[in-house]
C-alpha positions as CSV (number, residue, x, y, z in Angstrom):
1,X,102.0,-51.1,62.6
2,X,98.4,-50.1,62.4
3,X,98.2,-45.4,61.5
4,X,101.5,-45.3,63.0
5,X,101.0,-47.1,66.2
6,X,103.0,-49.9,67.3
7,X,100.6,-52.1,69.0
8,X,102.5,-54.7,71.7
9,X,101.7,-58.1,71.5
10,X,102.5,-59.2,74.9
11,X,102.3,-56.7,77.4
12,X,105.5,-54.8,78.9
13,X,105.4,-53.4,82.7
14,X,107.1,-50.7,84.7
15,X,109.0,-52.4,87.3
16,X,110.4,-49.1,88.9
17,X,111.4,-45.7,88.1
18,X,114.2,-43.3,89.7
19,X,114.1,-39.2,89.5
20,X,117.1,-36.9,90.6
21,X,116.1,-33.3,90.6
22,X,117.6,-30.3,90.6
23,X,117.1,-27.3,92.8
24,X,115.3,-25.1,91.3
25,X,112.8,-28.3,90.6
26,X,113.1,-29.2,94.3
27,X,111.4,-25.9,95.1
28,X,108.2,-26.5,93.0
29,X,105.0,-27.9,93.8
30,X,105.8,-31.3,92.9
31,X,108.7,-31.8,95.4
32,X,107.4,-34.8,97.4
33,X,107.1,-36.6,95.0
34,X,110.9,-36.8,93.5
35,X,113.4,-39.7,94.9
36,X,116.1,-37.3,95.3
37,X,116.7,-33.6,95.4
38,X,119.5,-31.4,94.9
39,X,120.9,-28.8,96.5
40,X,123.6,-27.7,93.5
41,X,123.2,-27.8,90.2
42,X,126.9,-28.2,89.6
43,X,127.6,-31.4,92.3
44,X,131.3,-30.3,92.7
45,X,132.4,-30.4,88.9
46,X,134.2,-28.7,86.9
47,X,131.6,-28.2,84.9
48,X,127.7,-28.8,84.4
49,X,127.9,-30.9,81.4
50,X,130.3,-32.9,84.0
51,X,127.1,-32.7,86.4
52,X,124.6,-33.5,84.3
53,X,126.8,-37.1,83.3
54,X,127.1,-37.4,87.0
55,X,123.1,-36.9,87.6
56,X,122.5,-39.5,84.9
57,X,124.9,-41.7,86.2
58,X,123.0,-41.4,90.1
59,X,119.7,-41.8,88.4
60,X,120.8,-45.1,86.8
61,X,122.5,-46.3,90.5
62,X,119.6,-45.4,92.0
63,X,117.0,-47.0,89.5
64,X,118.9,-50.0,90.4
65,X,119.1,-50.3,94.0
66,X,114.8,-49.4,94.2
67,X,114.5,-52.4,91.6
68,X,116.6,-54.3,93.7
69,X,118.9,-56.0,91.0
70,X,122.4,-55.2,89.7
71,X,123.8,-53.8,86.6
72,X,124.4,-57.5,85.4
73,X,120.9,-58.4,84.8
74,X,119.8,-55.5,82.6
75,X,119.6,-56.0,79.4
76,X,120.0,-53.5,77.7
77,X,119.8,-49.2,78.1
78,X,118.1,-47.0,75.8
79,X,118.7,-43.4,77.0
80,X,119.4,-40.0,75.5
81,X,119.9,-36.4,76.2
82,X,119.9,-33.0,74.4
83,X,124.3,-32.3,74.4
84,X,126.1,-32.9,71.1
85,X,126.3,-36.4,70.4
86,X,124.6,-37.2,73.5
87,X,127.5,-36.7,75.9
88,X,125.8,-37.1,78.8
89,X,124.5,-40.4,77.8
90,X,127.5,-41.9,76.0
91,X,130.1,-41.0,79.2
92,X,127.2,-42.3,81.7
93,X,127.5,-45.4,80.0
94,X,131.2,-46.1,79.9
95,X,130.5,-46.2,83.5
96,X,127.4,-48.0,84.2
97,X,128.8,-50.9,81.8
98,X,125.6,-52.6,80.3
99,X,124.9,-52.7,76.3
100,X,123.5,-49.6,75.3
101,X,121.5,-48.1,72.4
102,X,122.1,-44.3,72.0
103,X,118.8,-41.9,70.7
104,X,118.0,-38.7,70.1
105,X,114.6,-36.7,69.3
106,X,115.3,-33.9,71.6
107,X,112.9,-33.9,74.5
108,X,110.7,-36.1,72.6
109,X,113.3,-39.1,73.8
110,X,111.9,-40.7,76.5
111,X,109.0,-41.4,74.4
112,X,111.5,-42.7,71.6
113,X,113.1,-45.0,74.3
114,X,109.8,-46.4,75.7
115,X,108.3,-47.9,72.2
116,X,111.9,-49.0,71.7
117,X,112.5,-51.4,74.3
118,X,108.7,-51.9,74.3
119,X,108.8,-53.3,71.0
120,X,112.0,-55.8,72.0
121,X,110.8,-56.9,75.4
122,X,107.0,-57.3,74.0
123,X,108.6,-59.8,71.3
124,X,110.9,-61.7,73.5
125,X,114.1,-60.4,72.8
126,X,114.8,-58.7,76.1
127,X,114.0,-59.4,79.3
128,X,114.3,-56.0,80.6
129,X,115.3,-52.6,79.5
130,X,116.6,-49.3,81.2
131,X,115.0,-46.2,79.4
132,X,117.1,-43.1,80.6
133,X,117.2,-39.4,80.0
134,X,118.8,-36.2,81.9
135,X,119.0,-32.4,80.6
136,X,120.7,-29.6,82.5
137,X,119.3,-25.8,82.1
138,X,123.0,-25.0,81.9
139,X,124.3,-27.0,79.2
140,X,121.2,-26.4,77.2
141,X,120.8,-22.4,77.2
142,X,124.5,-22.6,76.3
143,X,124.3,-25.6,73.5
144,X,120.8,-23.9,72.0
145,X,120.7,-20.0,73.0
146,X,123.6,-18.0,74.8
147,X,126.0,-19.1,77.8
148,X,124.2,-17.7,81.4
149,X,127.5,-15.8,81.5
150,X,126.1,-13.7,79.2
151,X,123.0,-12.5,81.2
152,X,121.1,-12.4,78.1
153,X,117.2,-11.1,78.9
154,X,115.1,-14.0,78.5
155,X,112.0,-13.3,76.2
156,X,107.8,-14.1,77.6
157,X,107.7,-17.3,75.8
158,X,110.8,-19.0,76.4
159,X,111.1,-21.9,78.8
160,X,113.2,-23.2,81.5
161,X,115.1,-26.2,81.1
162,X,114.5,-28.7,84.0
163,X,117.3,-29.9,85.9
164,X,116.9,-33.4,86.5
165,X,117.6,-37.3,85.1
166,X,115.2,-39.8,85.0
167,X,115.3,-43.8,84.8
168,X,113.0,-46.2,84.3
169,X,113.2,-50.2,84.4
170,X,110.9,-52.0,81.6
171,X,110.4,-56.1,81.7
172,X,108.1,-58.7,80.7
173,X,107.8,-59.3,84.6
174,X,104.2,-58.4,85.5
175,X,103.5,-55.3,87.8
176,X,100.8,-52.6,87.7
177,X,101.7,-50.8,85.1
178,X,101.5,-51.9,81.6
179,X,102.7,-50.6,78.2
180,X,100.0,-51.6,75.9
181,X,101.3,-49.4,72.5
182,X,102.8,-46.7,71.5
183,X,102.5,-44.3,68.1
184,X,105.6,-43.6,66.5
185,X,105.4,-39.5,65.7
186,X,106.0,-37.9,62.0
187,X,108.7,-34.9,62.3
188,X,106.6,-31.4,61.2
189,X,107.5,-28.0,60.5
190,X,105.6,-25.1,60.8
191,X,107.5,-22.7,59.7
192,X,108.5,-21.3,63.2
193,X,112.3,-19.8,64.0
194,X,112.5,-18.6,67.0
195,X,114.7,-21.0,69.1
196,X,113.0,-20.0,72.2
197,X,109.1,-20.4,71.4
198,X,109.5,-23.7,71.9
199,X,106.1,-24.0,72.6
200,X,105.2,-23.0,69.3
201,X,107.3,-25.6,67.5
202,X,105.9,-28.6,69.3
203,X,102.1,-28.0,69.3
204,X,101.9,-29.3,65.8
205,X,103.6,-32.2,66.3
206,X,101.6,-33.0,69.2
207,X,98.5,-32.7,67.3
208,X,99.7,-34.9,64.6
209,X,100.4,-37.7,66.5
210,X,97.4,-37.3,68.8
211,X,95.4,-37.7,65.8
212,X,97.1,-40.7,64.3
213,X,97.2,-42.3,67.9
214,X,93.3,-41.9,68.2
215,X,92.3,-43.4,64.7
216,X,94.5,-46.8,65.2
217,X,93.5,-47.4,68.4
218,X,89.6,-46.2,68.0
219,X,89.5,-44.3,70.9
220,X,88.4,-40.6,71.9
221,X,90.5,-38.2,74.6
222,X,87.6,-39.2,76.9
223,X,88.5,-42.4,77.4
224,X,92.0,-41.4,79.4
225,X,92.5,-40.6,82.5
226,X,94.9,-38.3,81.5
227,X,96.6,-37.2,78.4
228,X,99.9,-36.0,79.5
229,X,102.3,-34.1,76.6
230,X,105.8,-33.7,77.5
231,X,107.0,-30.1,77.8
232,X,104.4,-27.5,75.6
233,X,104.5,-25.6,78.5
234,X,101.4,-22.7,79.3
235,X,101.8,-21.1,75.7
236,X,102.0,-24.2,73.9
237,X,99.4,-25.8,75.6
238,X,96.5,-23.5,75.1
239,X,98.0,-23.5,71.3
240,X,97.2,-27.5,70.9
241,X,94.1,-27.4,72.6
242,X,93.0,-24.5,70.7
243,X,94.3,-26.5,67.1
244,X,92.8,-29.7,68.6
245,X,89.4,-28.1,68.4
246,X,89.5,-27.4,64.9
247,X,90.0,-30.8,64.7
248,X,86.7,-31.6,66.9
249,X,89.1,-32.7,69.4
250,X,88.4,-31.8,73.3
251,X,91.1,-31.6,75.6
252,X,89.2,-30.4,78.7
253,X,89.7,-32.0,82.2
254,X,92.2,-34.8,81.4
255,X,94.5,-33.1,79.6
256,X,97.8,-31.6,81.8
257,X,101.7,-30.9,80.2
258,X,104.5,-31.4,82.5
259,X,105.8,-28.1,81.8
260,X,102.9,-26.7,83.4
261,X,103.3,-28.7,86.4
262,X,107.1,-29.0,87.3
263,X,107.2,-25.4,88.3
264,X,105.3,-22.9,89.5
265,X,105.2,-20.2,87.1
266,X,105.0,-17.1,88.5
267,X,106.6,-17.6,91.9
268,X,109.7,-19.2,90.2
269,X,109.6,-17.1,87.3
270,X,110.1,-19.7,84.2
271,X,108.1,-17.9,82.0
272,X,106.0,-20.6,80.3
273,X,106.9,-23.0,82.2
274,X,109.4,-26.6,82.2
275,X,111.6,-28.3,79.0
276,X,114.0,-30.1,78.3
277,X,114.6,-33.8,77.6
278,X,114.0,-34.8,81.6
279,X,111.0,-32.6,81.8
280,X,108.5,-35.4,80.7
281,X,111.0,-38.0,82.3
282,X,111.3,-36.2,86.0
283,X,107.5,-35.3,86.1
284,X,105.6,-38.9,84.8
285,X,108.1,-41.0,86.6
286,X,107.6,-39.4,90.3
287,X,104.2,-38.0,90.1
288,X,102.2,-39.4,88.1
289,X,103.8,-42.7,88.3
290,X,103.0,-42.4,92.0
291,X,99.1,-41.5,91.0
292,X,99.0,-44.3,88.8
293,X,100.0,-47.1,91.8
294,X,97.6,-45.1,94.3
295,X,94.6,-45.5,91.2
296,X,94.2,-42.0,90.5
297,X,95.0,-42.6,87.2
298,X,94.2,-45.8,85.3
299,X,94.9,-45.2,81.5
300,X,97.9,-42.7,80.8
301,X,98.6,-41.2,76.9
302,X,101.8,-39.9,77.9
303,X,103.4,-37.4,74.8
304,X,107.0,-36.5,74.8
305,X,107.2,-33.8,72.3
306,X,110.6,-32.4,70.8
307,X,112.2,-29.9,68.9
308,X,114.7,-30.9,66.3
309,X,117.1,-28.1,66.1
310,X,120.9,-27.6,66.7
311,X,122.7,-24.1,67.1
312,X,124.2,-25.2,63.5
313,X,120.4,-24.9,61.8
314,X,119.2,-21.9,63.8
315,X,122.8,-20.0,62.5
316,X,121.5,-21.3,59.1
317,X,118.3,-19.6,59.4
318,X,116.2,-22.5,59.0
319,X,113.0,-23.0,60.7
320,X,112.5,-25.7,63.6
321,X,111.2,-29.3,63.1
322,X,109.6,-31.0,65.8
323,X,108.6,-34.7,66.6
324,X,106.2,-36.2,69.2
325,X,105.7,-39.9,70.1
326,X,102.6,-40.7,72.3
327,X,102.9,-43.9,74.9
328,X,99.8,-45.8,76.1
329,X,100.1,-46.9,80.3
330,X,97.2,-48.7,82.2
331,X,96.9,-50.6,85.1
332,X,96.6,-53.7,86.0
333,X,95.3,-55.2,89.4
């Protein structure tokens, strides 16, 4: 490890992804580009944490059948979500039957998941890994804020929770897309309590590891494509680039956040825009994976970010950690 970056020795490839997306996602602007869209957020359940297992659990399927291989030849899964004790993750699994790894760093975990089975594959001890994430707006305004029962006024900078699950299928078989490192972020606190300035919380944490990324690797934001964070959302996203500057860092052009882009803010009215632990993973692995194959994008610095708290530390009065891990994806032709 080299400034905390993890730097693979062989490389590792995307072999496929899978999205599932909710309705409320299915009616933003980047629609065409999801494998499948819903029409109910609560798929017949009893409940939506019992639809968000069973979104995670069609994610998974369906990552399978576009890879074209069965649940006997994976691996292993690394996937997480934002319930208690991962829920939706741990009871997807029972069903999907392969040996599984369970992590959480909030929204921040596909990132997490990605230098995880990077790091295994790239050293020969997998073959292949699933990386797998969901999150529910349902489940999460009642886990972190107040049940929609409630009809609790929402304030100008909270965020909506995306809807969705998200799968992707990591091997040492070549394809276009590689993983060539991945920088392992440092948990910060600012200070910040308010649970739904989430925005606010991350930003920092961002920074941090964009920093540490750029210094072991010797690069500058100019030589992406695109750096892509994972849910800042509008408010948090004019807050890093503003704290980047001090830095002397530019993010100008090539810099987007998939909360920006998974809705459209005012005609959808999300306030600042997307979250949640499938924000990153529903947005990167239909859109941008898609510009990646076409060549719009040939070096990726995809950021996760995540907020560390539970409704048992916000009751407590502390203030809100937050964590971000940044992934490095080119092609290869």
């Amino acid at each position: 490890m080299k400034n905390q970056t993890l730097f693979f020795p062989n490389p590792v490839y995307v072999k496929e992804t899978a999205t599932i997306a909710g309705p409320k996602e299915s009616e933003g602007p980047l629609k065409q580009y999801f494998h499948h869209c819903l029409n109910d957020d609560l798929l017949k359940q009893k409940s939506h944490e019992h639809a968000e297992i069973k979104m995670h659990i069609a994610a998974l399927n369906h990552l399978l059948q576009r890879a074209k291989m069965k649940k006997e030849d994976i691996n292993c899964c690394f996937s997480g979500d934002l319930l208690d004790e991962i829920i939706s993750s741990n009871f997807s699994m029972r069903e999907i039957d392969v040996p599984f790894f369970g992590l959480y760093n909030a929204c921040a975990t596909l990132g997490e998941s990605y230098i995880l089975a990077s790091s295994l594959i790239s050293t020969g001890l997998l073959d292949n890994a699933i990386c797998s994430v969901s999150s529910h707006f349902a489940t999460a305004e009642r886990q972190y804020r107040y049940p929609l029962e409630l009809g609790s006024q929402r304030t100008p900078l909270s965020q909506w929770t995306v809807t969705a699950a998200a799968a992707t299928l990591l091997t040492r078989e070549k394809s276009t897309i590689k993983i060539t490192c991945g920088t392992v972020g440092k948990v910060t606190d600012y200070g910040v309590k308010d649970a739904n300035d989430m925005g606010g919380v991350m930003a920092p944490a961002a920074l941090s590891t964009l920093k540490a990324h750029l210094k072991a690797t010797n690069t500058n934001t100019d030589d992406y494509d695109l750096i892509l964070t994972g849910d800042l959302g509008f408010s948090g996203g004019k807050m890093l680039k503003k704290l980047a500057e001090k830095e002397g860092i530019m993010l100008e052009k090539n810099y987007l956040d998939c909360g920006m882009l998974v809705f459209n803010k005012e005609g959808q009215e999300v306030e600042q825009g997307g979250s949640g632990a499938c924000c990153c993973g529903l947005v990167f692995n239909s859109y941008v994976y898609k510009k990646m194959l076409n060549g719009k994008y040939k070096k990726v610095l995809l950021m996760p970010t995540g907020a560390l708290l539970s409704k048992t530390s916000s009751l407590q009065g502390e203030s809100i950690p937050a964590i971000c891990h940044a992934v490095c994806l080119e092609t290869e032709y």
